[in-house]
Backbone as JSON, one array per atom type, in Angstrom:
{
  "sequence": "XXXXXXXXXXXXXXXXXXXXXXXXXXXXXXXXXXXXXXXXXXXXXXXXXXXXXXXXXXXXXXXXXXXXXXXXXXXXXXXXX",
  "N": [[-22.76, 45.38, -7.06], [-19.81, 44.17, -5.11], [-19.18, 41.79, -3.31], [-17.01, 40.23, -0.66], [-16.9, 36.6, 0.58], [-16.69, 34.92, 3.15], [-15.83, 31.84, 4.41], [-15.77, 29.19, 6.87], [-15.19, 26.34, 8.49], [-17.36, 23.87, 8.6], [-18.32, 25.22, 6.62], [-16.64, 25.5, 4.66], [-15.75, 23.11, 4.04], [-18.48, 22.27, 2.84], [-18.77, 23.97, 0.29], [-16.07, 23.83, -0.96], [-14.69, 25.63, -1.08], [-12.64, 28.77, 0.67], [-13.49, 30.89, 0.52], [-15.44, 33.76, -1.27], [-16.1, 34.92, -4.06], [-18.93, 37.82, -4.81], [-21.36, 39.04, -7.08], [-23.7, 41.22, -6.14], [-26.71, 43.04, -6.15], [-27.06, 46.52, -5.49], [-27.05, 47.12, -1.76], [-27.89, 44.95, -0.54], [-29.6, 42.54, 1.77], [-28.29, 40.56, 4.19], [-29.74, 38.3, 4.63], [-30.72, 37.97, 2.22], [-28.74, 37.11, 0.61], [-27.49, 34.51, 1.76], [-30.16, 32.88, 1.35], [-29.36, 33.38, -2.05], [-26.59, 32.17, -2.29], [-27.55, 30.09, -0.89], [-28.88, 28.82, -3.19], [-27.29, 28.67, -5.06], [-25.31, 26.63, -4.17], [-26.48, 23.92, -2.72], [-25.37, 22.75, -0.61], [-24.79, 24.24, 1.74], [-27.17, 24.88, 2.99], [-28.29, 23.33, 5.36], [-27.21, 24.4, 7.02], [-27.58, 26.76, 6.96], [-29.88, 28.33, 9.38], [-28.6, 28.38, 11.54], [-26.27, 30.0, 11.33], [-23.63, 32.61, 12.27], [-23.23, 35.25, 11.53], [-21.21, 37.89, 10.58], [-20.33, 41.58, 9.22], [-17.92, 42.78, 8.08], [-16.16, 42.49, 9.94], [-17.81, 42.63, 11.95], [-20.21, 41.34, 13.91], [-23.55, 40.94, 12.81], [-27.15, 41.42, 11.98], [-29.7, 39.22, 10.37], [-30.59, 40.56, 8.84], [-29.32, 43.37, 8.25], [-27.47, 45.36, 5.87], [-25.76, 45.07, 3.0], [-22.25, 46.86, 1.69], [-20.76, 47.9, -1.41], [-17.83, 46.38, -1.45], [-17.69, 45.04, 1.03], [-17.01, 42.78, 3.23], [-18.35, 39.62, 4.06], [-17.75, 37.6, 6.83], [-19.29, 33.88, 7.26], [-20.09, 31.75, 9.73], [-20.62, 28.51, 11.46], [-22.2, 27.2, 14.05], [-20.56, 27.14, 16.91], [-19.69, 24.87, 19.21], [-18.74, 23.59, 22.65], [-16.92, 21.96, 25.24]],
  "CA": [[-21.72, 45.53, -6.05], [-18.87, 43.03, -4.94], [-19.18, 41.6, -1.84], [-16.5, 38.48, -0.68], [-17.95, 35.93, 1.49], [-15.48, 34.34, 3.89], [-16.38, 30.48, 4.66], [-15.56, 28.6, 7.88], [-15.65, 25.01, 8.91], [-18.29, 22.81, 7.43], [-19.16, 25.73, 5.21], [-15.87, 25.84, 3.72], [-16.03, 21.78, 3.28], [-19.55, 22.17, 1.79], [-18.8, 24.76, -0.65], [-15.08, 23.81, -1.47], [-13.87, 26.64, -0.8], [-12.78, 29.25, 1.91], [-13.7, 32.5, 0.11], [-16.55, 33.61, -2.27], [-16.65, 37.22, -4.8], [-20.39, 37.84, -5.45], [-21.86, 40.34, -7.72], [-24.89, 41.39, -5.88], [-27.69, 44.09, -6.72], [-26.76, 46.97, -4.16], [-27.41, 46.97, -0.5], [-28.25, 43.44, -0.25], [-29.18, 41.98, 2.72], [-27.35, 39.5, 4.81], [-30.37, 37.75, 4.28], [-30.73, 37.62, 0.54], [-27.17, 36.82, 0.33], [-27.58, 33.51, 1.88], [-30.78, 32.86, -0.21], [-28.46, 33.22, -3.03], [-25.66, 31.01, -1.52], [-27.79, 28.32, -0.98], [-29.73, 28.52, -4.44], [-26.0, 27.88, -6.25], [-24.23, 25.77, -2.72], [-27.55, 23.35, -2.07], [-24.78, 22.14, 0.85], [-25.42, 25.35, 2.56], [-28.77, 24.37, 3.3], [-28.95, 22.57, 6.67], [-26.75, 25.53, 8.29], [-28.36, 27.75, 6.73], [-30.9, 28.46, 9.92], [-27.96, 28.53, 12.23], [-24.77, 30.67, 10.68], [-23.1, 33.5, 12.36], [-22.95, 36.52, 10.92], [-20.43, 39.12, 10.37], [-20.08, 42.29, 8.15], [-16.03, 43.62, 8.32], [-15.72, 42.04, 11.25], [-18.59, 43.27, 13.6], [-21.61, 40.26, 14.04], [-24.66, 41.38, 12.44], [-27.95, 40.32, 12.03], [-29.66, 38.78, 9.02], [-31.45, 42.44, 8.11], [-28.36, 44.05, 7.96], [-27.31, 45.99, 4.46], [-24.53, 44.93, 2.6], [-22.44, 47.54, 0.7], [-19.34, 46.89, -2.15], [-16.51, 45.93, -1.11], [-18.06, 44.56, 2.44], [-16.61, 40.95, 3.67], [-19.39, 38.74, 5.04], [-17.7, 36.16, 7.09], [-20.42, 33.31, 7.85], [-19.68, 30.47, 10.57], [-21.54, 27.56, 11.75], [-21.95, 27.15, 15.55], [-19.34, 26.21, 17.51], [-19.9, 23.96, 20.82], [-17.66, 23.26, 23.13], [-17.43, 21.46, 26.44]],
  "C": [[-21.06, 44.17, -5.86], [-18.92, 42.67, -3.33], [-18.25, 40.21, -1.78], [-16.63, 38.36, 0.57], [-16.67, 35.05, 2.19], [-16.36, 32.87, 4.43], [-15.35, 29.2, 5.54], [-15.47, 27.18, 8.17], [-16.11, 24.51, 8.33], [-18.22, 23.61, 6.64], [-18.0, 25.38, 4.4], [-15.88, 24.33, 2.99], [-17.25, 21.8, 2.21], [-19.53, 22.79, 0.42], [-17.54, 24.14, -1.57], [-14.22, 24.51, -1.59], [-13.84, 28.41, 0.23], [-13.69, 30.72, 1.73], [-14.34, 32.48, -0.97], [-16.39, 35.2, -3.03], [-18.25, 36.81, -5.3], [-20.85, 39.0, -5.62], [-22.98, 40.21, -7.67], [-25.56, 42.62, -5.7], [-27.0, 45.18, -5.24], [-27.79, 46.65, -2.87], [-28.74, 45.79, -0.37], [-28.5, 42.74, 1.11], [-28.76, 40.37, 3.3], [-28.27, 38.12, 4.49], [-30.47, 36.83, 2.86], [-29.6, 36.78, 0.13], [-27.51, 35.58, 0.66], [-28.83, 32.57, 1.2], [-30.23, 32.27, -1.54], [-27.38, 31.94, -2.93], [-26.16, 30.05, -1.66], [-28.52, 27.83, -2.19], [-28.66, 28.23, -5.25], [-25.26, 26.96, -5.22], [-25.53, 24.95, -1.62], [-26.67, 22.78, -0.32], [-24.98, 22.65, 1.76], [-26.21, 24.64, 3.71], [-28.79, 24.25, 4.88], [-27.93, 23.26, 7.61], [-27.32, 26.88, 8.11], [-29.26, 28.69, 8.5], [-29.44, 28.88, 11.46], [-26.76, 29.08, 12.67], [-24.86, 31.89, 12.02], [-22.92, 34.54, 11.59], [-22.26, 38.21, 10.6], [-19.75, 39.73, 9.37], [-18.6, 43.08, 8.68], [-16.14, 43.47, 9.66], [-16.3, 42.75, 12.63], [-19.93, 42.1, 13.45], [-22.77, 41.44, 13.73], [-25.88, 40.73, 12.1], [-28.5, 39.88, 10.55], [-30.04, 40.24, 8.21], [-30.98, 43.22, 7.7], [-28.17, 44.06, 6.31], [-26.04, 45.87, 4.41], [-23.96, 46.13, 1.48], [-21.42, 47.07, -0.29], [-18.35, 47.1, -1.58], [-16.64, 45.38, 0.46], [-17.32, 43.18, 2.2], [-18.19, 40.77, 4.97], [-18.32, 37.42, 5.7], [-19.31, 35.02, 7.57], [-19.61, 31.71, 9.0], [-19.92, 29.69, 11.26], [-21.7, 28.44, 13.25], [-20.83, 26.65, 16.13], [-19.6, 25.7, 18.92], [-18.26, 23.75, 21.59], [-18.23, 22.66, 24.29], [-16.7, 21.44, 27.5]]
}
């Protein structure tokens, strides 16, 4: 299945770029997916533990099942004050 990965803020600095296509085994979860991500995007890494998560634009959690043609956006934290 095709899943594209939408990439935010640092991620998009870390990676290089804003948007990802990834051909992953079906119903993948949100989990695995980042797994993956950070085993080819070691930059990932140290947000890894702290991302946002949303499948077509509803927040989901990591457990959640991805299907094809889903958009994952992922997006650090954001602070404010």
């Amino acid at each position: 299945m095709t899943v594209r990965v939408l990439l935010f803020q640092a991620l998009r600095d870390a990676v290089g770029e804003s948007a990802l296509m990834l051909d992953l085994p079906a119903e993948t979860s949100v989990r695995k997916t980042l797994d993956i991500l950070t085993d080819q995007y070691p930059a990932l890494g140290p947000y890894r533990e702290s991302l946002l998560c949303a499948r077509n634009e509803e927040w989901v959690s990591r457990g959640a099942t991805l299907k094809n043609g889903d958009t994952l956006a992922l997006m650090p934290p954001v602070s404010g004050g």
